[in-house]
C-alpha positions as CSV (number, residue, x, y, z in Angstrom):
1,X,52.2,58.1,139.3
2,X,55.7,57.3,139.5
3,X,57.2,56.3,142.7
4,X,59.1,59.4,144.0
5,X,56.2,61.5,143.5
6,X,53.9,59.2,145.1
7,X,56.5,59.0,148.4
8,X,57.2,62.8,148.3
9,X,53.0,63.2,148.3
10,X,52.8,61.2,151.1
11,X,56.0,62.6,153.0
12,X,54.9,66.0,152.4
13,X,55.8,68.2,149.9
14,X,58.3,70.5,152.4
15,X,60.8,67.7,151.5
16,X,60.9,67.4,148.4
17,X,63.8,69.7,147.9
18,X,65.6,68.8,150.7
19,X,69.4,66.8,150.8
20,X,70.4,64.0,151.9
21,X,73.1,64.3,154.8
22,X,75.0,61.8,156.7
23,X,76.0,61.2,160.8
24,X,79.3,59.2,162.0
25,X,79.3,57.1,164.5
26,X,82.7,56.1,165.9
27,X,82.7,52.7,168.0
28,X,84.5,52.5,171.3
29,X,87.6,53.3,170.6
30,X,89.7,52.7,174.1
31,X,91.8,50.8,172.0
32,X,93.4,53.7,170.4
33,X,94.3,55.8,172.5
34,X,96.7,53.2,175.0
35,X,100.1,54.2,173.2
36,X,101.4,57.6,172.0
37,X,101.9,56.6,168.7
38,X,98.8,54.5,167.7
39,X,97.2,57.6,165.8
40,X,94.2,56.2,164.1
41,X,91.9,58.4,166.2
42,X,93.2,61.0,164.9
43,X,93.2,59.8,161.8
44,X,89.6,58.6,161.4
45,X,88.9,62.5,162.4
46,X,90.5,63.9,159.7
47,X,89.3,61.4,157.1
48,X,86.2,62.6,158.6
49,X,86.6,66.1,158.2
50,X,88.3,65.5,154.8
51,X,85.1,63.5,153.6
52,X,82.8,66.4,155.2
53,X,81.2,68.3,152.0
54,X,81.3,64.8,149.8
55,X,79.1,63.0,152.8
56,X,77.3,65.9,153.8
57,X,78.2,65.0,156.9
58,X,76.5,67.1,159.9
59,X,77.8,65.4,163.1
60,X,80.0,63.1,164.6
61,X,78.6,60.9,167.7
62,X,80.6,58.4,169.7
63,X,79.0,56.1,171.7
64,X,81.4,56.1,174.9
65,X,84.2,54.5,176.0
66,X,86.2,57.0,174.4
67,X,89.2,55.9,176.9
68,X,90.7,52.8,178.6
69,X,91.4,53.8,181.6
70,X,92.8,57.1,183.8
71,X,96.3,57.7,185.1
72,X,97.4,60.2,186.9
73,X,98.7,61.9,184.0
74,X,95.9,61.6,182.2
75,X,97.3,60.9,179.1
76,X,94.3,58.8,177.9
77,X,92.3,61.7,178.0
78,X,94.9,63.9,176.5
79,X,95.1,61.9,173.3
80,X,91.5,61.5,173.0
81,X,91.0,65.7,173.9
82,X,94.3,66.1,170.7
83,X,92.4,63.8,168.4
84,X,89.0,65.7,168.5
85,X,90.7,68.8,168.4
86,X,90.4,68.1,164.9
87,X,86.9,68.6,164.8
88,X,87.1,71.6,167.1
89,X,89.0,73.1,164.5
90,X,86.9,72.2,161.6
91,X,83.6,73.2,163.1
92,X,82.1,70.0,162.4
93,X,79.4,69.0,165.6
94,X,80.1,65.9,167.8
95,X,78.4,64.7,170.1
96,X,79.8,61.9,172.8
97,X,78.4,59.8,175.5
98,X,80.1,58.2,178.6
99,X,81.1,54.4,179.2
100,X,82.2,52.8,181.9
101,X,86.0,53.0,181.3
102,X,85.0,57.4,180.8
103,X,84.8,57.2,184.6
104,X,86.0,56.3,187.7
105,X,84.5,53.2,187.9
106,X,87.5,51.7,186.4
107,X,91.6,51.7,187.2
108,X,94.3,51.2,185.3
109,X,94.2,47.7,183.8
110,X,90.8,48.0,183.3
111,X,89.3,46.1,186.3
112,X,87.2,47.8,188.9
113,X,88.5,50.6,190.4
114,X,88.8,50.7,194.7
115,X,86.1,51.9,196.2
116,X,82.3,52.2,195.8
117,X,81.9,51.4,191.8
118,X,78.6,52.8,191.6
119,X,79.4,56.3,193.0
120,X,82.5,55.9,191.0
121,X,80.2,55.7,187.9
122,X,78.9,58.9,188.3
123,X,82.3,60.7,188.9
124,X,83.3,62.2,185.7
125,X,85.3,65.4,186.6
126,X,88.2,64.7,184.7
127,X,86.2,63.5,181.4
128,X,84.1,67.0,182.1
129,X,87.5,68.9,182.1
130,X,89.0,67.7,178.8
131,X,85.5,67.7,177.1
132,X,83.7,70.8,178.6
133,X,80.5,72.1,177.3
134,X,81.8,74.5,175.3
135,X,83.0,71.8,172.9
136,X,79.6,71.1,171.9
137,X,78.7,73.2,169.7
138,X,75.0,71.8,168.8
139,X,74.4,71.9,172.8
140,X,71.1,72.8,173.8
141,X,71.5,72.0,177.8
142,X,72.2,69.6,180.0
143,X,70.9,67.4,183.4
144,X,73.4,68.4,186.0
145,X,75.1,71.6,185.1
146,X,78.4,72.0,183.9
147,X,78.0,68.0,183.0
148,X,78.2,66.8,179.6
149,X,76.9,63.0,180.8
150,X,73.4,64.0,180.3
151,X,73.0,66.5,177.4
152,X,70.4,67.3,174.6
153,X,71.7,69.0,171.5
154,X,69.5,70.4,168.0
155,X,70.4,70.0,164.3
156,X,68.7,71.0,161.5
157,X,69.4,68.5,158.4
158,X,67.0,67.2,155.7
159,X,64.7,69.7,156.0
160,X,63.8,67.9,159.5
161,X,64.7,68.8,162.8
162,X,66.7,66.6,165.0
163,X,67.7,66.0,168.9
164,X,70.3,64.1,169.8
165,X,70.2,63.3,173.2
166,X,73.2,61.7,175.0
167,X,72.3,59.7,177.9
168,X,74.7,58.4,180.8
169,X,75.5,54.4,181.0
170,X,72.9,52.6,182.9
171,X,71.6,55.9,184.2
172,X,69.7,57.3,187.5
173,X,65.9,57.9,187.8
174,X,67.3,61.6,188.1
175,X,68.4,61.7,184.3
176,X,65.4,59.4,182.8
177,X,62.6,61.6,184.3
178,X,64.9,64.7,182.6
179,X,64.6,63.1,179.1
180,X,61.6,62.1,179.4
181,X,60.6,65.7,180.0
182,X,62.5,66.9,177.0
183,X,61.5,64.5,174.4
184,X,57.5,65.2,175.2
185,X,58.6,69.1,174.7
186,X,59.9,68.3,171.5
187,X,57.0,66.2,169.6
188,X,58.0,67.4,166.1
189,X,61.6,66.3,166.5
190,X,63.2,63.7,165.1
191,X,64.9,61.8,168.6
192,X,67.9,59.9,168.3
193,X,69.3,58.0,171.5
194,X,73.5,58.2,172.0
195,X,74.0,55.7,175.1
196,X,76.6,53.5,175.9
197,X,75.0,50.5,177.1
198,X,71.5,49.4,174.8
199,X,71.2,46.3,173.5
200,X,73.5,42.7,173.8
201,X,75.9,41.5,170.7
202,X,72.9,39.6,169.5
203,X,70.6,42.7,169.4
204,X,68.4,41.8,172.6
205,X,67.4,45.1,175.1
206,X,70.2,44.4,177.8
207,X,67.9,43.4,180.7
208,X,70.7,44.1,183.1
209,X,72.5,47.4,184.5
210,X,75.7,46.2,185.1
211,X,75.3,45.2,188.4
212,X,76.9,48.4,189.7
213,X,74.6,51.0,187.7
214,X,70.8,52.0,188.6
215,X,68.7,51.4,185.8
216,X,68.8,48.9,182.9
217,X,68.6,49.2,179.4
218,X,65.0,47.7,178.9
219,X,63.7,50.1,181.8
220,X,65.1,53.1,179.4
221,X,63.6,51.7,176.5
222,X,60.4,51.5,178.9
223,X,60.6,54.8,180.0
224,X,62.0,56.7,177.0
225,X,61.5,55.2,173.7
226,X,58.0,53.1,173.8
227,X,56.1,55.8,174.6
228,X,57.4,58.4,172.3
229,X,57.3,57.7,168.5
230,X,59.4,60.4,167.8
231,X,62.2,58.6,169.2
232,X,63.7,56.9,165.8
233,X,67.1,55.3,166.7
234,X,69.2,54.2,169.3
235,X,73.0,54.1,168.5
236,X,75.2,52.5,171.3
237,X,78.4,50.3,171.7
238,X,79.7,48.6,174.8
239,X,79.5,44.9,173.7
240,X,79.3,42.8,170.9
241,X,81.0,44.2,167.6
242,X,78.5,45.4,165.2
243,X,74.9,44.9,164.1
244,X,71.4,46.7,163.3
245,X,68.0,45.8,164.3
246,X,64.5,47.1,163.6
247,X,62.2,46.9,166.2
248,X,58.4,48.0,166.4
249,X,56.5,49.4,169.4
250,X,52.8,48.0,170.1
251,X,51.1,51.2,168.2
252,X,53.2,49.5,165.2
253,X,55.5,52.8,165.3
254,X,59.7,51.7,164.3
255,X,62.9,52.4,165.6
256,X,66.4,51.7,164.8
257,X,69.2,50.0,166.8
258,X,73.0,50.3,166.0
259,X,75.3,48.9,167.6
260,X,79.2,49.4,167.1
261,X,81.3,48.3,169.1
262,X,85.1,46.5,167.5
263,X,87.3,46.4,169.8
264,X,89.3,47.2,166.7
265,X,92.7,46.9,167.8
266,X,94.1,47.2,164.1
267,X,91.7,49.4,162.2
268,X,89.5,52.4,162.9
269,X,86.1,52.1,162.0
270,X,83.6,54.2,161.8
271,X,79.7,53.9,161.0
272,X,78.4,56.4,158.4
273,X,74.5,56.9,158.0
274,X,73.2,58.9,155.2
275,X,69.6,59.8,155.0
276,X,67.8,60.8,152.7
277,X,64.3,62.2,153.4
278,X,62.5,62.9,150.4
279,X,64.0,59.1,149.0
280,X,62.5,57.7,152.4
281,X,66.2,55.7,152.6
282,X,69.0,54.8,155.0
283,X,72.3,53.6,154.0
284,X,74.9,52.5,156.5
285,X,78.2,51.3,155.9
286,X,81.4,50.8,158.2
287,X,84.3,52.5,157.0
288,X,87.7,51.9,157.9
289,X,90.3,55.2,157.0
290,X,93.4,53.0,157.6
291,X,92.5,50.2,155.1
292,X,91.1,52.7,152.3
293,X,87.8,50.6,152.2
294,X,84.7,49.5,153.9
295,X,84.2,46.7,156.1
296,X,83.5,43.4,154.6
297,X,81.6,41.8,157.3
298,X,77.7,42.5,156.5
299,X,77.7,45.8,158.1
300,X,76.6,47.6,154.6
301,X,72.6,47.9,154.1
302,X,69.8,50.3,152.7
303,X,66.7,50.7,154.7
304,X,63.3,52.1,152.1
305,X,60.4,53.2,153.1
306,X,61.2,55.2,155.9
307,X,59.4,58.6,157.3
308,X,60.4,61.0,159.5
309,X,58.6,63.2,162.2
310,X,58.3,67.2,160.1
311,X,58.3,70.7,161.6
């Protein structure tokens, strides 16, 4: 029996037709959006949008700190709102999360903003008003209401259903025991994890919650993604630069890690993954729209074998 048969038997035969589709991940990008002029933002976005129908692409995530820092002119936020207006406009999905720098928690310069830097974590107004919920067009609800910091959004891609569930940095016991909920209502979904802070530059579970947050990555991974099979990935930024890591729960069940991160302060990247379902593949590569080309530096692989939670 010849090996695509044999995989689409096992996979089941409701994917056998069905396409392979990509997701882009755009790294911190704080970076770009310090000067007026520095446009590669907005220029990754429409190389994005430009590359939609050859890529199949579905949705856009970004894995938080989409800023720097606030001013009082906001002009951070204003760029970054200008630059994904791009996407508004296209009708192509995205999906974001929030860093540190999205929020209070840190002034201009970057350091620690006055006051109490946890409760400053948790204010987000101005982040909320630039990116309301309406921008999300794949939103399914949220935590808080009228939040985007904790949000759970649906797609339907590869003849498999999907939630994409963005989750605030180092986040409360209010917002874990809320995903928890929704990921055991959704046992034939497909979970992937948007969050800012998950694992260190070397691919470890951050143990720690950056001493001003509540809980740590490993207690999320704990609470959300060892006990639930369905949850397949988790894509965040925060530290380090790049990498991917497969890790396997005790009942022998995978998931994914990605980490991008840069810091680019010459280049945009931006991570594309393009799976294919009825091939049981993943292929990631890092592309850079203001070089013309990919990135050089390992960040290219193909995962086989791979299935996938069905309807």
């Amino acid at each position: 029996m010849r090996p695509r048969l044999l995989l689409l038997l096992l996979l089941g035969v409701g994917l056998a037709n069905a396409e392979p589709f990509s997701i882009a991940v755009i790294p911190d990008a704080q970076q770009e959006v310090l000067r007026a002029d520095d446009t590669r933002l907005r220029d990754r976005l429409q190389w994005l949008v430009a590359q939609r129908a050859a890529l199949n692409l579905q949705v856009v995530l970004q894995v938080g700190d989409l800023l720097n820092w606030d001013t009082p002119d906001h002009a951070q936020y204003e760029r970054a709102s200008a630059a994904f207006r791009v996407l508004d406009e296209a009708g192509l999905p995205y999906v974001t999360c929030l860093g540190n720098h999205d929020t209070a928690a840190t002034k201009e310069g970057g350091s620690a903003a006055p006051g109490n830097v946890h409760d400053n974590l948790r204010t987000t107004n101005t982040y909320n008003q630039y990116f309301p919920l309406s921008r999300f067009r794949l939103l399914q609800g949220t935590c808080e209401p009228n939040k985007i910091d904790n949000a759970w959004h649906v797609l339907r891609a590869g003849g498999l259903n999907w939630l994409l569930l963005n989750l605030e940095l180092w986040p409360r016991a209010v917002a874990i025991e809320w995903a928890k909920g929704l990921i055991a209502q959704h046992p034939r979904h497909n979970v992937l994890l948007l969050t800012h802070s998950f694992v260190t530059g070397g691919g470890a579970i951050e143990q720690l919650n950056g001493g001003y947050g509540d809980h740590s990555p490993q207690f999320v991974y704990d609470q959300l993604v060892a006990p639930y099979p369905q949850v397949r990935a988790v894509f965040s930024g925060h530290t380090g630069s790049h990498g991917y890591w497969r890790r396997d729960r005790a009942d022998g069940s995978p998931f994914h890690q990605f980490l991008q991160c840069y810091h680019d302060n010459t280049t945009n990247p931006v991570r594309l993954v393009t799976i294919d379902p009825a091939e049981g593949t993943l292929r990631s590569r890092v592309a850079c729209p203001s070089l013309g080309q990919d990135k050089a530096d390992g960040s290219t692989f193909e995962l086989r074998g791979l299935s996938w939670v069905q309807p």
